[in-house]
N, C-alpha and C positions, 0 to 999 in steps of 0.2 A: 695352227693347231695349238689350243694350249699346253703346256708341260705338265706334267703329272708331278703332283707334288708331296714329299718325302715328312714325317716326324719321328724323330727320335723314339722308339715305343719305350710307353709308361714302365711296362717291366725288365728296361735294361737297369741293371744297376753297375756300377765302377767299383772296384778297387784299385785307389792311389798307392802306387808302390817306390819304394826304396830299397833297392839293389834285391828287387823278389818282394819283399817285406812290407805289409801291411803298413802306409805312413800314419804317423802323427806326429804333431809338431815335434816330439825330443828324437825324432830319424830326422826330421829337416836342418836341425841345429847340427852344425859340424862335430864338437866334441862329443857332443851326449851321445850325436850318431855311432862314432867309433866305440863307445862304451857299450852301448847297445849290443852290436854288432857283434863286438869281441865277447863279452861276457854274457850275453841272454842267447840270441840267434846262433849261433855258430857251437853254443854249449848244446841248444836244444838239438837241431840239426845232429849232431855226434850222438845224441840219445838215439835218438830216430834209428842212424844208421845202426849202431851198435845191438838196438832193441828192437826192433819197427813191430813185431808181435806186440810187446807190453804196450806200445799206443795206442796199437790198431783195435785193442782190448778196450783199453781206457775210453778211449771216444766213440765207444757204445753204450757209457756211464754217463749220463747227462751231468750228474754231477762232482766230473771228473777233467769232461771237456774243458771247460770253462776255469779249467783255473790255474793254467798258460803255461803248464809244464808236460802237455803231451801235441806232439804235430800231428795233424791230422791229412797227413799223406796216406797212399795205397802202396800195399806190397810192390805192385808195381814204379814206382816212381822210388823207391831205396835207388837206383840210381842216379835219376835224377840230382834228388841231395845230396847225393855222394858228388857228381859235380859242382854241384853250388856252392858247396864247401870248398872244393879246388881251387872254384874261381874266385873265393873270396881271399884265400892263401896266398893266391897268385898275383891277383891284381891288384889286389884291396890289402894287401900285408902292409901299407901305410898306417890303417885304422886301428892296427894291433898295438904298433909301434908309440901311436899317439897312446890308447891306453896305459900302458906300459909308462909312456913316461908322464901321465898325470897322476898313475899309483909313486910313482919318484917323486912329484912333486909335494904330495900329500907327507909324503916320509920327510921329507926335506924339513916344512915349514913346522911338523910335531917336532923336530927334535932342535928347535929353535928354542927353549926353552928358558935364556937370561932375562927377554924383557928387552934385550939392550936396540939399538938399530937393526934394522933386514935389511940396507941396502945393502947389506957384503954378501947377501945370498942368491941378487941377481946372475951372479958369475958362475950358481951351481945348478941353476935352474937347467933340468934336460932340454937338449939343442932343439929338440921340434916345437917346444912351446917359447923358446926365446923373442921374445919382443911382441909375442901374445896375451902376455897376464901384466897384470900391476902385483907386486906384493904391499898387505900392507897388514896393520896392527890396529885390533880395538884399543878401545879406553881401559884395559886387562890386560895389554901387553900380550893376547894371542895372538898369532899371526894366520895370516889366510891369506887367497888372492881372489881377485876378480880377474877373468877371462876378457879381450876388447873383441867382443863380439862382432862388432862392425867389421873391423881387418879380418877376422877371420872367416868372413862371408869371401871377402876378399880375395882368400889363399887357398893354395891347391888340397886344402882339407875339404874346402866345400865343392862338392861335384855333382851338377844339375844333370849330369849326363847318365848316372844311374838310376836319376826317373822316371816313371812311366806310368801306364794308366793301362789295366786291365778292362775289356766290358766282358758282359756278361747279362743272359737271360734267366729273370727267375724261373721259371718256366721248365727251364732247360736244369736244373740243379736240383740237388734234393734238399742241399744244404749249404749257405756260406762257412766255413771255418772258424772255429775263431782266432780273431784277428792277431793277437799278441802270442802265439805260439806252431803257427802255419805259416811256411811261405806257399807263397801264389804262383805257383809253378803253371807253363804253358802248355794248355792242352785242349783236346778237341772239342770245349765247351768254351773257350773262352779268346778274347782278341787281345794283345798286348802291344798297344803302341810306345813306342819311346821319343820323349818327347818330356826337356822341362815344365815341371808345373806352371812355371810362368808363360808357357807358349800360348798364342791367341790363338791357336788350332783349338785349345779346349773351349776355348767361348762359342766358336762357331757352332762346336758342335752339339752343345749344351743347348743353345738360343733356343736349337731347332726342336726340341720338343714342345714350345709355343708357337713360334716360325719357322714354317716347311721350308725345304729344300729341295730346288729341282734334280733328279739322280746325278745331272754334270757335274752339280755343285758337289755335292755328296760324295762321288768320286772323286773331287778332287781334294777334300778333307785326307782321303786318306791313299793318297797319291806320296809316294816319294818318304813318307813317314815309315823307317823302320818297323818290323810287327816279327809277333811270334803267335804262336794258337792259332788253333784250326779252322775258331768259329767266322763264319763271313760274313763282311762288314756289312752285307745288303740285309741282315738277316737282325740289324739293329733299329733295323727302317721299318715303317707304315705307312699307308695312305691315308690311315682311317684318322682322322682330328682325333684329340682328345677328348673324351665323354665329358669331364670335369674342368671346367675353363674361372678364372678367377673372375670374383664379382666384388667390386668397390663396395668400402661402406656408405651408408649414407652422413646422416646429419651427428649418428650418435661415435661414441667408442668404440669400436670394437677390438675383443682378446678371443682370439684364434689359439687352442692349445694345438702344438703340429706335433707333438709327440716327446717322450723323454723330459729332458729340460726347457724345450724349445715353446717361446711364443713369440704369436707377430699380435702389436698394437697397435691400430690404426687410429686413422678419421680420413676422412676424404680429401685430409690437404698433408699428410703425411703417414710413412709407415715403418716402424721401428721393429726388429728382430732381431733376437735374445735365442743365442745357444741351440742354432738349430743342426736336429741330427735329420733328415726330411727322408720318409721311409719311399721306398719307389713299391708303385701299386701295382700289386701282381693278382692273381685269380684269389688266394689266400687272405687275402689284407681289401679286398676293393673297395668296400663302406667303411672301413674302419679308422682310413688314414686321411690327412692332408697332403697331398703328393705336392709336386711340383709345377704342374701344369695349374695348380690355384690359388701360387702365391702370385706377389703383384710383379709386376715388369720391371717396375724400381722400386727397390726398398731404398730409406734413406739412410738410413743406421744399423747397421748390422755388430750385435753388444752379443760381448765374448765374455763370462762369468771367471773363469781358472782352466790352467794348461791342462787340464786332463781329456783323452781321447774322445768322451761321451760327451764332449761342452766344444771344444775347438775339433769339431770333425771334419777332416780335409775332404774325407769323400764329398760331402756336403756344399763344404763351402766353394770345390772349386766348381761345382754347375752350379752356383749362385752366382758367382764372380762378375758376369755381364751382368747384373739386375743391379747391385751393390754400389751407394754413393761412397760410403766409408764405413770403416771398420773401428769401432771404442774398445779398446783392451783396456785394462789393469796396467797401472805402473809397475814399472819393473825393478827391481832391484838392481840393477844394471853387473850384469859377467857372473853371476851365481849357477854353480854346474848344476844345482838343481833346480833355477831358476831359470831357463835360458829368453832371451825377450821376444815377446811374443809380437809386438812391434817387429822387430823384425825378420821374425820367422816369415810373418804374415805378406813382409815387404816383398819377402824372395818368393811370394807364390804369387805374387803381381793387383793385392788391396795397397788401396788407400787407408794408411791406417794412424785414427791418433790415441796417445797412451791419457787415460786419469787417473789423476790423485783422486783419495779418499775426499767426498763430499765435494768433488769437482760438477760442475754442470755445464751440461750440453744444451743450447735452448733449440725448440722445434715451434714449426710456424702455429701450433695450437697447444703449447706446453715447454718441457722439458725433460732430461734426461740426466737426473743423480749417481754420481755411482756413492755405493752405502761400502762399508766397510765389510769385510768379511773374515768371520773367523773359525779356527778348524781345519777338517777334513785333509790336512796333510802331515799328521804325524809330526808335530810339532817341529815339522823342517820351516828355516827361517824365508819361508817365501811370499813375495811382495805377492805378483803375477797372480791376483783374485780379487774380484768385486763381485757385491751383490748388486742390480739395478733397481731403481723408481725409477717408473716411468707416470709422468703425469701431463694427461691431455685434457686439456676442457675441463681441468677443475680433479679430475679422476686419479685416485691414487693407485698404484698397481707394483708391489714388490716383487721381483724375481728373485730368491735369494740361494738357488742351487742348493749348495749342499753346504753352506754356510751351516756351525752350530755356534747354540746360543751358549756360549763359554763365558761370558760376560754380560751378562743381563742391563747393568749400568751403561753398557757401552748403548745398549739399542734404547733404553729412557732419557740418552741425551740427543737420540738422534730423534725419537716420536716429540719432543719439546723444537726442533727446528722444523719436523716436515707436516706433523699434526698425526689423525688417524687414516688409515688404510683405505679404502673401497676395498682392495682384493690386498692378503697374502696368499703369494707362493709358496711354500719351503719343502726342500728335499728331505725325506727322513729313511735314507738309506745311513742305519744308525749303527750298526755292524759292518764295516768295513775291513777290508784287507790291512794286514801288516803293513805298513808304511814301502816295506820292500821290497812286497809285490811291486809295486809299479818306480820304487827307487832305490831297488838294491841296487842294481847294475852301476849306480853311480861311487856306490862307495868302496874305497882299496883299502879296507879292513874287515873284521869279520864283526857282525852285528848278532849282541849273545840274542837267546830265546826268549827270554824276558824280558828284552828292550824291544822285541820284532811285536812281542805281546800286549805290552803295554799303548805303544803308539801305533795308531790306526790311524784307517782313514776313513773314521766316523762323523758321519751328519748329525742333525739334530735325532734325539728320541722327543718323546714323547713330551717329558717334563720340558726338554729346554725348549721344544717348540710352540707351548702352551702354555710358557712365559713369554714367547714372542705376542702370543693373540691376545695376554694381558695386556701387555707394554700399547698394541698397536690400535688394539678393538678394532678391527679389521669386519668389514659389514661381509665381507664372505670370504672361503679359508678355501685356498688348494693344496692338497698333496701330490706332488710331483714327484720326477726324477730318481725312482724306484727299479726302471727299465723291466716293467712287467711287459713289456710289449713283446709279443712272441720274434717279430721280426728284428729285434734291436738282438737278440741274443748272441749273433757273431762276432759283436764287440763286449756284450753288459757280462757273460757265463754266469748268469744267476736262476738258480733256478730254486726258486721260493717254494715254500711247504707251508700249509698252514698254523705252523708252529713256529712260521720262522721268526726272529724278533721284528724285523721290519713290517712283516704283516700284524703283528701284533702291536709293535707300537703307533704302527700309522692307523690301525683300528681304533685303538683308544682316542689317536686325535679325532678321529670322524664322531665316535659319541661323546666325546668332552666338548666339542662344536653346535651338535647338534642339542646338547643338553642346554645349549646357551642360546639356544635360537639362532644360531648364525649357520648360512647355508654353507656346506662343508663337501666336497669329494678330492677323492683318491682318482686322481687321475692314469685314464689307460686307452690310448687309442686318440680319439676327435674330441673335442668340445670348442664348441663358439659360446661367448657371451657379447651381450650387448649393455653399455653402462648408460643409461641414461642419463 
């Protein structure tokens, strides 16, 4: 008798977690983690407790949710956080200790101030970071250090063992959280196994949303693996195939937008994907998305633009992980606490990964793979960790350029005199961004005034410098991207656009400054295929 056979259903979605906490790469990094931890989670968590009313207020405010300073727990679960906080006191009072002493370290190397030699400050360096950092001195005579990120994957900073993996049915929820100010506490909606990211238990069970499994198999995925939540693993499962199954190109190009920043470029002898956030297809979203079920079996290159959550999304990338031949990051500045390497973050979730230099190339069996230079969008902090891509198949030019802004006009007319004009730009024109701090105060052990949190953003291109991109590139057709209007992206993007807002407004003006030019032009939101002849 045949076995009845099992798929993963299209509307389970994950959250990767880190001790409760929504991952992204600076929880995978050991230092940032404990900054993190100590200073953003554990501060928010003591709001909660102390307030849980003013949240529970707040996260009825759309435009209050999203902007990572309220948790969006239930009156009931104040206990809950009230242990998690315990257990982070308790067992994790390591993570405190390391913060602690890289706010020492930072005091240390400011008040270095002769210029003369730092080797005599190896000897004051706090005991927990000893034989972790290098110190050293620019061409200025300031001093700083870089972190040896390697060793420190190494040491009992780094702990896989507080990872784990929530499921979850859209179906079953009214609403994900958002991600940078909610822990994922376990409850009767949702499954929590533990279990390192790097484990092959997550591939198996990913596979199986394109390859069924017979119920034994199935069972024994989650056989013996720790769990918490209520929800049952059999209740993750289908019989029914997926309705949406992937279809090879043929002879031409083709550019698949899969949502947010994300595209796959193919041809029939290759397929290359760029920054994918890949939405799982629930009753709500069915024709609107590119799910999972119809991207290809093997990508060959999976291109990572800069470390921020909406570009390297671990949810994402760990149910790609089986399809994936390698992973192209951004070079790194190598031990930068705001930098941390993505190379090797990526190591510890179990890719193949290699790092490029600026105008480094990757050749593919019908082309190749540029990374362009990138600049902006981090608040003028000194970080390598970003590239724009070209990808070019069969002749076809195709920019990805995130959320890169054109700061430097020169910079991009020495690079259209080496690569020529476009077929397709991309460019992100989320041109209002957060204070820098939102997403990198935690890192810093001083107080940052109002006017420097104001001045540096973490703005994209507007309008003008993106339409001095389309001078520079004459690009035969223009997308705007990476905006995160997608209603289902809102648990990580907390944006919630007005038609007043300047993003809308600036990425308008590119759509008619485009279209006045004859060049085909959209604001991208949801699906689109093109085919390049």
């Amino acid at each position: 008798m045949t076995q009845e056979k099992l798929y993963l259903r299209e509307d389970v979605y994950i959250d990767p977690l880190v001790n409760k906490w929504y991952a992204w790469p600076n929880l995978v990094a050991p230092v940032t983690y404990a900054m993190y931890m100590t200073k953003t989670h554990k501060r928010l968590m003591n709001s909660f407790v102390n307030n849980y009313e003013l949240h529970i207020i707040a996260n009825q405010d759309a435009g209050m949710a999203g902007g990572g300073e309220f948790v969006n727990c239930t009156r009931e679960q104040v206990d809950d956080v009230r242990r998690l906080i315990a257990k982070f006191e308790n067992e994790h009072g390591i993570c405190r200790e390391l913060c602690e002493a890289v706010k020492q370290l930072d005091a240390l190397l400011r008040s270095h101030t002769s210029g003369e030699s730092i080797e005599p400050l190896y000897e004051q360096v706090p005991e927990l970071l000893k034989g972790y950092v290098e110190l050293h001195m620019d061409l200025y005579h300031q001093p700083s250090y870089r972190l040896i990120e390697g060793l420190l994957y190494q040491s009992p900073y780094y702990q896989p063992s507080i990872q784990s993996v929530s499921f979850g049915i859209l179906s079953a929820t009214e609403a994900r959280p958002f991600v940078l100010s909610t822990p994922r506490l376990p409850g009767p909606d949702n499954l929590q196994l533990h279990a390192p990211f790097n484990a092959p238990l997550w591939d198996r069970i990913f596979r199986a949303r394109t390859e069924p499994v017979t119920r034994e198999e199935a069972e024994a995925m989650f056989t013996g693996v720790p769990t918490e939540g209520g929800l049952d693993w059999r209740k993750l499962f289908t019989t029914e195939a997926p309705a949406r199954t992937y279809q090879a190109p043929a002879e031409e190009v083709r550019l698949a937008y899969v949502g947010h920043a994300g595209f796959l470029i193919e041809t029939a002898r290759c397929a290359v994907l760029i920054d994918p956030v890949i939405a799982n297809r629930g009753a709500g979203n069915a024709d609107q998305v590119i799910s999972y079920t119809e991207l290809p079996e093997h990508i060959d290159y999976l291109c990572l633009t800069h470390n921020h959550s909406d570009h390297v999304n671990i949810e994402s990338l760990l149910q790609l992980r089986h399809r994936v031949g390698q992973v192209l990051v951004p070079k790194n500045n190598g031990g930068s606490l705001a930098d941390p390497s993505l190379k090797l973050i990526l190591g510890q979730l179990g890719f193949q990964v290699r790092e490029l230099d600026d105008m480094e190339t990757t050749l593919l069996p019908d082309g190749r793979i540029l990374s362009i230079p990138f600049l902006g969008e981090h608040g003028d902090l000194n970080i390598r960790s970003k590239t724009a891509w070209l990808v070019e198949l069969k002749g076809k030019k195709i920019y990805a350029g995130a959320d890169s802004s054109n700061l430097e006009p020169r910079m991009y007319q020495h690079i259209q005199r080496l690569v020529g004009d476009l077929d397709v730009l991309a460019i992100g024109m989320e041109c209002v961004g957060a204070p820098y701090t939102w997403l990198y105060g935690a890192l810093t052990t001083d107080t940052v005034s109002r006017a420097v949190k104001e001045s540096r953003r973490l703005n994209g291109s507007d309008f003008d410098k993106a339409a001095r991109m389309v001078a520079t590139f004459r690009p035969r057709q223009v997308l705007v991207y990476a905006l995160g209007m997608e209603s289902w992206y809102s648990y990580f993007m907390g944006v919630d656009y007005s038609d007043d807002s300047q993003q809308i407004i600036q990425s308008g003006r590119m759509v008619a400054h485009c279209e006045g030019m004859g060049i085909p032009v959209e604001r991208l939101c949801g699906k689109q295929t093109l085919c390049l002849a």
